[in-house]
Biopython code that builds the backbone (N, CA, C, O; Angstrom):
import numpy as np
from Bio.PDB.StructureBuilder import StructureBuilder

atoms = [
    (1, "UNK", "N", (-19.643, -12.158, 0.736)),
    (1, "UNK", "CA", (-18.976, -11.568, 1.868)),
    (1, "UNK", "C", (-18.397, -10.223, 1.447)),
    (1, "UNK", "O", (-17.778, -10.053, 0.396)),
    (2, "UNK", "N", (-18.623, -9.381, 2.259)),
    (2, "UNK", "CA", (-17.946, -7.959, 2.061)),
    (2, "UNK", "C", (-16.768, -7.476, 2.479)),
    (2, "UNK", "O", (-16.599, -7.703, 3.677)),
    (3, "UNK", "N", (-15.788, -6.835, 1.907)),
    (3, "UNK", "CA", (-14.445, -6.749, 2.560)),
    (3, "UNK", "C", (-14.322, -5.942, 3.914)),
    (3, "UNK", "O", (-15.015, -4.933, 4.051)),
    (4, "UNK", "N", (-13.308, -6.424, 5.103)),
    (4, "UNK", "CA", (-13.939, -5.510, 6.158)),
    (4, "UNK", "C", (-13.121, -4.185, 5.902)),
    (4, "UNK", "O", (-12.484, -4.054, 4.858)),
    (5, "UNK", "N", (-13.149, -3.218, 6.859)),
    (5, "UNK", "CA", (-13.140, -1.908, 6.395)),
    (5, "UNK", "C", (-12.035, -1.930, 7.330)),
    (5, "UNK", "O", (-12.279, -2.633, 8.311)),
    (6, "UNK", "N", (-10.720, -1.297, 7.333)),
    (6, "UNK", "CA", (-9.535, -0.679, 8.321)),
    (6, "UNK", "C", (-10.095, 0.302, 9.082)),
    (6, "UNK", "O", (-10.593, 1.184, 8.383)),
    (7, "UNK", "N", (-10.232, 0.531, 10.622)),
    (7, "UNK", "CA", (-10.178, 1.934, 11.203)),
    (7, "UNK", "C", (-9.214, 2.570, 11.311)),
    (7, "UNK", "O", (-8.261, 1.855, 11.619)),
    (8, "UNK", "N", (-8.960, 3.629, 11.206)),
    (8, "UNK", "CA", (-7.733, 4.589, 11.191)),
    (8, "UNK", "C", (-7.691, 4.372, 12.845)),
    (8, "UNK", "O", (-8.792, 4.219, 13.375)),
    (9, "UNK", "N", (-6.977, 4.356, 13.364)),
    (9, "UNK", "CA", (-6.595, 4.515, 14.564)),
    (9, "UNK", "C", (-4.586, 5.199, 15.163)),
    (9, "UNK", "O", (-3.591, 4.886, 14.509)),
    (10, "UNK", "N", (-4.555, 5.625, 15.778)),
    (10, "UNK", "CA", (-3.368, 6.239, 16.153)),
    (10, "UNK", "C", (-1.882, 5.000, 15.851)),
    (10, "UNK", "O", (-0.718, 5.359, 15.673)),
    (11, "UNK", "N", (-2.396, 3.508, 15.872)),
    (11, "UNK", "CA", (-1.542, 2.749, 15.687)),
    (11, "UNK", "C", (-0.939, 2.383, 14.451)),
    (11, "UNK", "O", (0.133, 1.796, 14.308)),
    (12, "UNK", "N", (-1.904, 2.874, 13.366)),
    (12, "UNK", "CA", (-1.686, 2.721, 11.618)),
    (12, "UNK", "C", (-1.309, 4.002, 11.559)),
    (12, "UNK", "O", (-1.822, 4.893, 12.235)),
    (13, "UNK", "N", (0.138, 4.243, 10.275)),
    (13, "UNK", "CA", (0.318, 5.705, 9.891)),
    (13, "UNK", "C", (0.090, 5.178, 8.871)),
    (13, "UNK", "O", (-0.040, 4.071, 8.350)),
    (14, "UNK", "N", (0.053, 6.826, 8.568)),
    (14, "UNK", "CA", (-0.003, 6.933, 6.649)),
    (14, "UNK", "C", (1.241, 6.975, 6.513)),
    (14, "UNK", "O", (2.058, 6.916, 7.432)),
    (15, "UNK", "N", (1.583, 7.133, 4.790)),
    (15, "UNK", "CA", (3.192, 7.162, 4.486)),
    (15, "UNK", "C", (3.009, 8.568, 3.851)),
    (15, "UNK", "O", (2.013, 9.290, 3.902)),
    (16, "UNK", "N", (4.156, 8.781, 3.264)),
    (16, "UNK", "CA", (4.012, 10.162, 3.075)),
    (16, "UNK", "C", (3.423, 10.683, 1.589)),
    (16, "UNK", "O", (3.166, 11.828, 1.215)),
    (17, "UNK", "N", (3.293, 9.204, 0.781)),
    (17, "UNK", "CA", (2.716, 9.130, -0.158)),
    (17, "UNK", "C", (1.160, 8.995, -0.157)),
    (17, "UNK", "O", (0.461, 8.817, -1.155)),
    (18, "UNK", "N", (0.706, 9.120, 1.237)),
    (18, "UNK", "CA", (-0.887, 8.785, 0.891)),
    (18, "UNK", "C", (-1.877, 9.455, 0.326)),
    (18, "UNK", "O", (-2.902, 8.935, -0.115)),
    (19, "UNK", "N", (-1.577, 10.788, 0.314)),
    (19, "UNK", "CA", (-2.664, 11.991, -0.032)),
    (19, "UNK", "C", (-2.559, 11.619, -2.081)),
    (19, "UNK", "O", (-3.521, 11.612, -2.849)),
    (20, "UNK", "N", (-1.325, 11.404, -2.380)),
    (20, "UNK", "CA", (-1.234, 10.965, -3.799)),
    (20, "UNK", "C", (-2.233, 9.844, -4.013)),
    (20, "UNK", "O", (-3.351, 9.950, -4.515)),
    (21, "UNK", "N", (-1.586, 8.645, -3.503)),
    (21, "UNK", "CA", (-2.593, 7.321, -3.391)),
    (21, "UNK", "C", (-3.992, 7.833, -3.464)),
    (21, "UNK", "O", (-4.744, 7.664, -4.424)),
    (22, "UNK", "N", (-4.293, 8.521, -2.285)),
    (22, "UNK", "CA", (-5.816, 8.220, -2.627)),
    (22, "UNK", "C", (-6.225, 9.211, -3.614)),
    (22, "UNK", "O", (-7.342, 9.079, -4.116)),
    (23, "UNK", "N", (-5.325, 10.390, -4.040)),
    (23, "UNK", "CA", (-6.252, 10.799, -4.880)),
    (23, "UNK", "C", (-6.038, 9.896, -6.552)),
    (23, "UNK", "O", (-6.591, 10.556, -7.432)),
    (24, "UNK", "N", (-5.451, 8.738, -7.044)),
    (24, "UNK", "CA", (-5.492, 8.167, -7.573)),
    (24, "UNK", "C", (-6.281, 6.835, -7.907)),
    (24, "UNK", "O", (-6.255, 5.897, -8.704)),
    (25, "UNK", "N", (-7.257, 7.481, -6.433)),
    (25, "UNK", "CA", (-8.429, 5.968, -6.398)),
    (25, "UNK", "C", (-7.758, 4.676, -5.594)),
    (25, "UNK", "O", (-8.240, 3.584, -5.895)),
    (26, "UNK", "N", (-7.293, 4.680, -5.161)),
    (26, "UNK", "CA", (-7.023, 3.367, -4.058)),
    (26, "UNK", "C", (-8.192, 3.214, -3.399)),
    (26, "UNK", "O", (-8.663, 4.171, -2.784)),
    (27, "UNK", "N", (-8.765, 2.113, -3.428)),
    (27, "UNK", "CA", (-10.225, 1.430, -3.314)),
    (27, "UNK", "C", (-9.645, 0.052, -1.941)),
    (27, "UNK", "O", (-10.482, -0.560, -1.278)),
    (28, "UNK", "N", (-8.539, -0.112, -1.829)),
    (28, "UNK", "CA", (-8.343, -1.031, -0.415)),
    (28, "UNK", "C", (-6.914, -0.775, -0.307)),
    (28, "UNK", "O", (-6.171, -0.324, -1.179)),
    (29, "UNK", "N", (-6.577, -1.195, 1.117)),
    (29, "UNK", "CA", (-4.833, -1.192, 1.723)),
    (29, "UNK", "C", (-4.813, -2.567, 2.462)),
    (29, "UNK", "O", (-5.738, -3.377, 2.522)),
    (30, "UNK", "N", (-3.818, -2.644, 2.900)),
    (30, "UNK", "CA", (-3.610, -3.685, 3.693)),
    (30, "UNK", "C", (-2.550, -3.151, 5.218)),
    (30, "UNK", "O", (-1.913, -2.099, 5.163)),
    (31, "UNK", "N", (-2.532, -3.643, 5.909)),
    (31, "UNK", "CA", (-1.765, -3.084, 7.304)),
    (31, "UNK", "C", (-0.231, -3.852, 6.628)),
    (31, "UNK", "O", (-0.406, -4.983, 6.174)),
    (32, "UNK", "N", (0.726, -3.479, 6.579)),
    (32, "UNK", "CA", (2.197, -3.519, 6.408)),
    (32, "UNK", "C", (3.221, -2.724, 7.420)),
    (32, "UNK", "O", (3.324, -1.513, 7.222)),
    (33, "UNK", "N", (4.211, -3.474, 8.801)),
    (33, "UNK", "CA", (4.676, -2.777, 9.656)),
    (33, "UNK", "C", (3.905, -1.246, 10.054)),
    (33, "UNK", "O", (4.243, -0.067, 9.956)),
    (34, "UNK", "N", (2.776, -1.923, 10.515)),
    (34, "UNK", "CA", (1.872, -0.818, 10.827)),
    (34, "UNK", "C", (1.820, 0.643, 9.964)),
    (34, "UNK", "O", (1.825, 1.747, 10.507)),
    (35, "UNK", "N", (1.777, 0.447, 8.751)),
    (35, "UNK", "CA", (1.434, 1.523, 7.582)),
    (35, "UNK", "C", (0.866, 1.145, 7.163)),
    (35, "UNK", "O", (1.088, -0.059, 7.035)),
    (36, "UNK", "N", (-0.217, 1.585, 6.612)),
    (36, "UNK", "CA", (-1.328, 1.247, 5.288)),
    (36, "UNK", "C", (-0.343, 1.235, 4.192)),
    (36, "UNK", "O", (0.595, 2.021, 4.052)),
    (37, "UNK", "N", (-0.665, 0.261, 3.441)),
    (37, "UNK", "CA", (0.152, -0.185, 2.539)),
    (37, "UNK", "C", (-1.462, -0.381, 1.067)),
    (37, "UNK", "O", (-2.407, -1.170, 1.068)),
    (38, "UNK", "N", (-1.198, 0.397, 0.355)),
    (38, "UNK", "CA", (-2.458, 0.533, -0.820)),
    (38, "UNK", "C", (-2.094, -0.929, -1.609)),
    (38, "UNK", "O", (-0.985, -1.432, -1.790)),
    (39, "UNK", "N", (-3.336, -1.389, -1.983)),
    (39, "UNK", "CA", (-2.944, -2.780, -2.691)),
    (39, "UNK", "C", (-4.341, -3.042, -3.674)),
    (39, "UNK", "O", (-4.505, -4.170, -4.138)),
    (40, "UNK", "N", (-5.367, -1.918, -3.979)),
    (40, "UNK", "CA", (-5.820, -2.597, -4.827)),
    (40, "UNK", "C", (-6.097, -0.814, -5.149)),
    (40, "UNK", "O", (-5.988, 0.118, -4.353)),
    (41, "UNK", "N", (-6.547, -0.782, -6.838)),
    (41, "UNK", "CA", (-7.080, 0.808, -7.325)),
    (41, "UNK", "C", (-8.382, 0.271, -7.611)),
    (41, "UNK", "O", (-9.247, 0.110, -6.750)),
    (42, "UNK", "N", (-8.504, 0.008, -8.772)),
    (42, "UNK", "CA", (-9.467, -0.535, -10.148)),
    (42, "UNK", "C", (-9.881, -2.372, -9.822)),
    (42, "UNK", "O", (-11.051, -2.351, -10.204)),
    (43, "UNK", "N", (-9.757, -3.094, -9.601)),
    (43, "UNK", "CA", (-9.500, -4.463, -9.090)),
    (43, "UNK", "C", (-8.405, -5.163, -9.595)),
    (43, "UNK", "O", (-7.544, -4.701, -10.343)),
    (44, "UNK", "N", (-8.488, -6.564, -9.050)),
    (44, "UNK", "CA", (-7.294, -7.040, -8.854)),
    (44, "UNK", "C", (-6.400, -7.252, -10.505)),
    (44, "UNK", "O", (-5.233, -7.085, -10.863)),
    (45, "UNK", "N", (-7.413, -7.608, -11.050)),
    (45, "UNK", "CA", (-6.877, -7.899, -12.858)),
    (45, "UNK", "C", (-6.718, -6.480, -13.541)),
    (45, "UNK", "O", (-6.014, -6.452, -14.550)),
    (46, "UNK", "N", (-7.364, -5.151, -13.049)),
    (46, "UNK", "CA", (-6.996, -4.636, -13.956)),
    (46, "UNK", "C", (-5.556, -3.914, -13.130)),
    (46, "UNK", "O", (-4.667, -3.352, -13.771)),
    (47, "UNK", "N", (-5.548, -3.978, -12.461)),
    (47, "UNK", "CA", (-4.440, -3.386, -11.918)),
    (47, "UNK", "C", (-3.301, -4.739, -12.499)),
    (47, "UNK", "O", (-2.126, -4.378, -12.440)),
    (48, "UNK", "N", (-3.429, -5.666, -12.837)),
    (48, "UNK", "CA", (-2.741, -6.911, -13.065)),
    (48, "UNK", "C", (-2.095, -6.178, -14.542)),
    (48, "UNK", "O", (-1.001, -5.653, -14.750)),
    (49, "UNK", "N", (-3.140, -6.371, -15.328)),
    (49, "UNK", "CA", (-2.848, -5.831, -16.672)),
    (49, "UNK", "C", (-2.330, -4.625, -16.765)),
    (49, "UNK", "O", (-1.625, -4.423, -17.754)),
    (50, "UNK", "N", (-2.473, -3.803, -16.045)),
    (50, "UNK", "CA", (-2.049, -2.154, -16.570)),
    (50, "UNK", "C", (-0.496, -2.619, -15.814)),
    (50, "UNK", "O", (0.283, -2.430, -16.749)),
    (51, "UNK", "N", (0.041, -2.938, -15.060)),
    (51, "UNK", "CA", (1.466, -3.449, -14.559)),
    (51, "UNK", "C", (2.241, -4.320, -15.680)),
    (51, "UNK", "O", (3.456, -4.236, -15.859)),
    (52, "UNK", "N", (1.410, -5.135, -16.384)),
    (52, "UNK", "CA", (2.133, -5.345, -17.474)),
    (52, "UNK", "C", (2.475, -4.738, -18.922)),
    (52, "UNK", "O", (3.290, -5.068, -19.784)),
    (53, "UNK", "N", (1.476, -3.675, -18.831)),
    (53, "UNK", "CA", (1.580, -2.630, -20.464)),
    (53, "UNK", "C", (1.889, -1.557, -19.707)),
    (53, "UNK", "O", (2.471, -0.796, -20.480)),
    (54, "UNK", "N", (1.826, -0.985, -18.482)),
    (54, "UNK", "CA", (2.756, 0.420, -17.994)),
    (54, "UNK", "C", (4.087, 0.524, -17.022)),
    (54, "UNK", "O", (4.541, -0.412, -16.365)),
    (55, "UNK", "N", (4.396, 1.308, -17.053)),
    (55, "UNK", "CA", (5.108, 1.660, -15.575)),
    (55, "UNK", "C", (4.748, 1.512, -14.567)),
    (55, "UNK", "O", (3.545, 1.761, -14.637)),
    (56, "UNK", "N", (4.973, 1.265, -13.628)),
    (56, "UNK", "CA", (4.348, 1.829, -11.804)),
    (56, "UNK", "C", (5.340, 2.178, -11.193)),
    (56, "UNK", "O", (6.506, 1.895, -11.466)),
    (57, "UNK", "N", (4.986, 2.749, -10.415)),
    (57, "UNK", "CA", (5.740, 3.503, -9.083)),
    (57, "UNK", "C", (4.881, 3.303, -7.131)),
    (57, "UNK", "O", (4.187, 4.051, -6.442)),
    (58, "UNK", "N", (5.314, 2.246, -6.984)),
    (58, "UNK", "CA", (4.802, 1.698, -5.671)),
    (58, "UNK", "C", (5.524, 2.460, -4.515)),
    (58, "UNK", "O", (6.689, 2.846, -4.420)),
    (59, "UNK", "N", (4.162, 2.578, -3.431)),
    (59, "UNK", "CA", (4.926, 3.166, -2.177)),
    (59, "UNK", "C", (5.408, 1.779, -1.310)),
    (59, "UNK", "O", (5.014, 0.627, -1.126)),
    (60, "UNK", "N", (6.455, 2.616, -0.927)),
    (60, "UNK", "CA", (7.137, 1.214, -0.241)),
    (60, "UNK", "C", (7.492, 2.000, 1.000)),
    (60, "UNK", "O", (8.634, 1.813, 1.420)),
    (61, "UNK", "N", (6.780, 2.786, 1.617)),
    (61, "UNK", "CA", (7.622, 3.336, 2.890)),
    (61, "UNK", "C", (7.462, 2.869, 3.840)),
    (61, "UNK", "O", (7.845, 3.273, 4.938)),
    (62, "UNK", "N", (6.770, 1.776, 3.553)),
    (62, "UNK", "CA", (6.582, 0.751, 5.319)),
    (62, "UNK", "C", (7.205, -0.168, 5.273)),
    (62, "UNK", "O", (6.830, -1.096, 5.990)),
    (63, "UNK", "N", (8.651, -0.406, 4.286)),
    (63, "UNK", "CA", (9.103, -1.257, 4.698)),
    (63, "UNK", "C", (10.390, -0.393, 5.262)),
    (63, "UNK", "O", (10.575, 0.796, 5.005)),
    (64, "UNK", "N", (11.302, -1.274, 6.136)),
    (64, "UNK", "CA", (12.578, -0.875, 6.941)),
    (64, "UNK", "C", (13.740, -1.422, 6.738)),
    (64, "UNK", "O", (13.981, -2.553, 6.317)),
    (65, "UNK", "N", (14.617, -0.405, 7.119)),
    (65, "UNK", "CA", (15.759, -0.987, 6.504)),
    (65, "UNK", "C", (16.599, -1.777, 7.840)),
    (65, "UNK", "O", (16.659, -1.339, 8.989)),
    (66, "UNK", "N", (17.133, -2.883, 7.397)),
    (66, "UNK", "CA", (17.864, -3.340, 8.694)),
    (66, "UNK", "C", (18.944, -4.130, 8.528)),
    (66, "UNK", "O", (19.181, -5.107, 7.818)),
    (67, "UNK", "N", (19.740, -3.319, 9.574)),
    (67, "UNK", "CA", (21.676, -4.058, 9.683)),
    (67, "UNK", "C", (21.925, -5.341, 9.586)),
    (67, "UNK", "O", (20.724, -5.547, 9.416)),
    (68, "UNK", "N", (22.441, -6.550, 9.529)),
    (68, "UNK", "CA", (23.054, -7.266, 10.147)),
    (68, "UNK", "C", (24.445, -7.196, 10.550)),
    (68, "UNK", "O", (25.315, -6.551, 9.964)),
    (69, "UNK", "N", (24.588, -7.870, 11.541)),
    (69, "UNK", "CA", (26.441, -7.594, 12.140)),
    (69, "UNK", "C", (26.571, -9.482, 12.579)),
    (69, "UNK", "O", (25.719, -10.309, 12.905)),
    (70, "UNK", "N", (28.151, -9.563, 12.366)),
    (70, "UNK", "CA", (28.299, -11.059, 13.289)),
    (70, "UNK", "C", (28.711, -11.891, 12.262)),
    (70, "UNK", "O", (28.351, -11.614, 11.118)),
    (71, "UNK", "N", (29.695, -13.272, 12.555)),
    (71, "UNK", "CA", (30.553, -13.786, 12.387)),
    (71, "UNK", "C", (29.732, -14.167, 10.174)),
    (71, "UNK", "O", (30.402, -14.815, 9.370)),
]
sb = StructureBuilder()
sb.init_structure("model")
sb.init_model(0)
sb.init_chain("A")
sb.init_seg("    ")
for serial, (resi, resn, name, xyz) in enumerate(atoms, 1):
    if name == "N":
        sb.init_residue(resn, " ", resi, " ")
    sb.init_atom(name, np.array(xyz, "f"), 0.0, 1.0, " ", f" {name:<3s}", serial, name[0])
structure = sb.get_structure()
């Protein structure tokens, strides 16, 4: 089975990190509060392994921040 493909459409944004992302090879995303959210480069293990012998720096701009109020 082949992975299906995202259409860009007016309802998905990019974040403001995307032009970085892809020029770093992001090879799939996933939809996250309607942002593409990058989730794979190289595949799933090597991106596994290089997270455990490097640094990373993940975009996180699709997630939101939110209040609570009340007793």
């Amino acid at each position: 089975m082949s992975p299906a493909m995202i259409s860009q459409t007016r309802r998905l944004r990019r974040t403001p990190f995307s032009d970085g992302v892809e020029a770093q090879g992001v090879s799939a995303y996933t939809v996250y509060n309607r942002m593409l959210l990058p989730t794979v480069f190289e595949n799933v293990q090597a991106d596994y392994h290089h997270l455990k012998k490097h640094v990373q720096v993940w975009d996180v701009a699709c997630e939101r921040q939110v209040e609570l109020r009340g007793p």
